[in-house]
C-alpha positions in Angstrom: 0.5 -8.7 -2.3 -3.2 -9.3 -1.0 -5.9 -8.3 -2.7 -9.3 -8.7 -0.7 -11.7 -10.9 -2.0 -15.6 -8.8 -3.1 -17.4 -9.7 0.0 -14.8 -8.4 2.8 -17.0 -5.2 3.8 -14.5 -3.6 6.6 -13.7 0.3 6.3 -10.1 -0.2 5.5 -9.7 -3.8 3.6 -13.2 -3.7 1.1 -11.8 -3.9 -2.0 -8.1 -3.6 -1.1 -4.5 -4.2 -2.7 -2.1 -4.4 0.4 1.4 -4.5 -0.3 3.3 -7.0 2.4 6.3 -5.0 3.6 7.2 -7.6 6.1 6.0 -11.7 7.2 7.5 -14.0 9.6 5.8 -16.1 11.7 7.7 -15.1 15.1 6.1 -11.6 15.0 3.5 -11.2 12.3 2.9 -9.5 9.2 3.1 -5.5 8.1 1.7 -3.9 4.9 0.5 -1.2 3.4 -2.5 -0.4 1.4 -1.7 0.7 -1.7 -5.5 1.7 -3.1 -6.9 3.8 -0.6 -5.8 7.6 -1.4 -7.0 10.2 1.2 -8.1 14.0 0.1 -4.9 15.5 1.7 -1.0 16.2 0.5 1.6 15.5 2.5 2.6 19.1 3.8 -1.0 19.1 5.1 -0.2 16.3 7.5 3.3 16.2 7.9 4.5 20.2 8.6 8.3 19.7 8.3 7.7 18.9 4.5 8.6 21.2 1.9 5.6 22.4 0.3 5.0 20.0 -2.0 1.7 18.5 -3.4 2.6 14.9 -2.8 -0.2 12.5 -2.3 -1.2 10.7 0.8 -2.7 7.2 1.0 -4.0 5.6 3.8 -1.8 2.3 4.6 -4.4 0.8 7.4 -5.1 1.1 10.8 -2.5 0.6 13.0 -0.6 3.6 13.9 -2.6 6.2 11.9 -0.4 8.9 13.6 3.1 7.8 12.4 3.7 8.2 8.1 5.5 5.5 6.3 6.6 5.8 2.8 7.6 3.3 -0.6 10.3 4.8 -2.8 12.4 3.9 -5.8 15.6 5.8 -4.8 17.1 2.3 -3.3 20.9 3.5 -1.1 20.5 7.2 -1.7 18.2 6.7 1.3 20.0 5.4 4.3 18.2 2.6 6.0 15.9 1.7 3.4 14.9 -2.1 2.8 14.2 -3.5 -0.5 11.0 -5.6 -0.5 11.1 -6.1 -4.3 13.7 -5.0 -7.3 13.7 -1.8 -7.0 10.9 -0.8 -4.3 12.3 -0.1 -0.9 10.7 0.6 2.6 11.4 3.5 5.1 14.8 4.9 5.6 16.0 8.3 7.2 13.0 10.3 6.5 15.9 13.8 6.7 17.6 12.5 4.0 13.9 12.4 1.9 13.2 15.6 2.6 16.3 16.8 1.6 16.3 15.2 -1.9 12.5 16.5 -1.8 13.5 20.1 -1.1 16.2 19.7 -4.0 13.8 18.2 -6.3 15.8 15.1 -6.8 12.8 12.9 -5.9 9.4 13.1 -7.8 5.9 12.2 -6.9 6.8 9.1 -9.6 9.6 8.2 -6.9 8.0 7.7 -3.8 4.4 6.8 -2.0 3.7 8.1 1.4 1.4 6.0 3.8 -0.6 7.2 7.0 -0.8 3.9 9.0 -0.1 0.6 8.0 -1.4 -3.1 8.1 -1.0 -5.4 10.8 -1.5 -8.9 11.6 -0.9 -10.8 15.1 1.4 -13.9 14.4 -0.7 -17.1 12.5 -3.9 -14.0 11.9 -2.8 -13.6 8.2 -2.7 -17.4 8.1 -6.0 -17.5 9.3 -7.7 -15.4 7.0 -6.1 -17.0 4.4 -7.4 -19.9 5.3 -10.6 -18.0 5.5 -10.4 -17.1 1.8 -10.3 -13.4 2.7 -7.9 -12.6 0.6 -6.1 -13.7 -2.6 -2.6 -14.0 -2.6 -0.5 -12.5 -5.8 3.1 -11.5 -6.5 3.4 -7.5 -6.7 5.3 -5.3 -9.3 7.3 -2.0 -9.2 4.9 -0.6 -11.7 2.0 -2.2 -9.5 3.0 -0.6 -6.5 3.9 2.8 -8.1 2.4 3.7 -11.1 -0.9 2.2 -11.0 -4.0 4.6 -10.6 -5.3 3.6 -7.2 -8.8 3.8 -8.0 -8.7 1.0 -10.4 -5.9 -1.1 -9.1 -8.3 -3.7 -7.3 -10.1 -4.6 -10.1 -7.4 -4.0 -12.6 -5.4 -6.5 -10.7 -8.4 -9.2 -10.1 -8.5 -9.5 -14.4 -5.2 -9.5 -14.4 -5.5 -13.1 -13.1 -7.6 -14.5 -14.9 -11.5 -16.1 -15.5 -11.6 -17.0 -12.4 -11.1 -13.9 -10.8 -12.0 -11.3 -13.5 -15.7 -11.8 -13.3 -15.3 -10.4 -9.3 -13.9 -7.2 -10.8 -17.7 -6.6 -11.4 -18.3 -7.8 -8.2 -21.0 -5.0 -6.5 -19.6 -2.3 -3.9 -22.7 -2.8 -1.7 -24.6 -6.2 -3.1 -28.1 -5.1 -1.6 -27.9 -2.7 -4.7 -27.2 -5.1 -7.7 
């Protein structure tokens, strides 16, 4: 998990949590942004979904047209990779809506994404190197259940001193 550091002022990374879905140094890196709601559901977006009132987070910029999703249903999803016990990635999106449709999956069950994260290979290396971001191990509950709007900072006093004081950290610093 990366979670930006106060000063990174760019429209989709300020004050970010981004889940890695994927690294390797051949091809690059992929995440998803798991902070950054937007005001629409699903079915607004997405018009083969049941009318459901799922919500929709924005997972970065690459992509914006294409929806990705996080779930907690593991096999009963065909496809689907598991990035951490008991998170998986994507899988056949008919098979989602079906178990939507029948109400086996709940909004507690799965995370849908517009976009994702990307990174060129050796750019993530590089902006680590830059101290853009801070580097932590992710959770199910972190990924799922945790209120977006207070995840970053949640998550920066979560590790400590050190950290916990940028929590406080000013949206715009001009206005401190």
């Amino acid at each position: 998990m990366l979670i930006s550091e106060p000063a990174l002022r760019d429209f989709y990374f300020g004050r970010s949590v981004v889940l890695l879905v994927e690294h390797n140094e051949e091809e690059g890196s992929i995440g998803l942004i798991l902070n950054k709601p937007i005001h629409l559901k699903i079915n607004e977006v997405v018009k083969e979904f049941p009318q459901v009132t799922y919500p929709l987070f924005l997972g970065g910029p690459v992509h914006p047209e294409r929806l990705y999703y996080l779930h907690t249903v593991g096999d009963k999803i065909p496809g689907s990779i598991e990035i951490l016990p008991g998170l998986f990635w994507g899988g056949e999106i008919k098979v989602l809506i079906e178990m939507i449709d029948l109400e086996i999956i709940t909004t507690r069950d799965v995370r849908f994404f517009i976009g994702y994260s990307g990174w060129e290979p050796g750019q993530l290396n590089r902006e680590l190197g830059e101290k853009s971001w801070i580097v932590s191990q992710c959770s199910l509950e972190t990924a799922m259940e945790q209120k977006p709007e207070k995840m970053w900072g949640s998550i920066l006093k979560e590790l400590g001193n050190d950290y916990a004081i940028w929590s406080n950290f000013p949206a715009d610093p001009i206005l401190n």
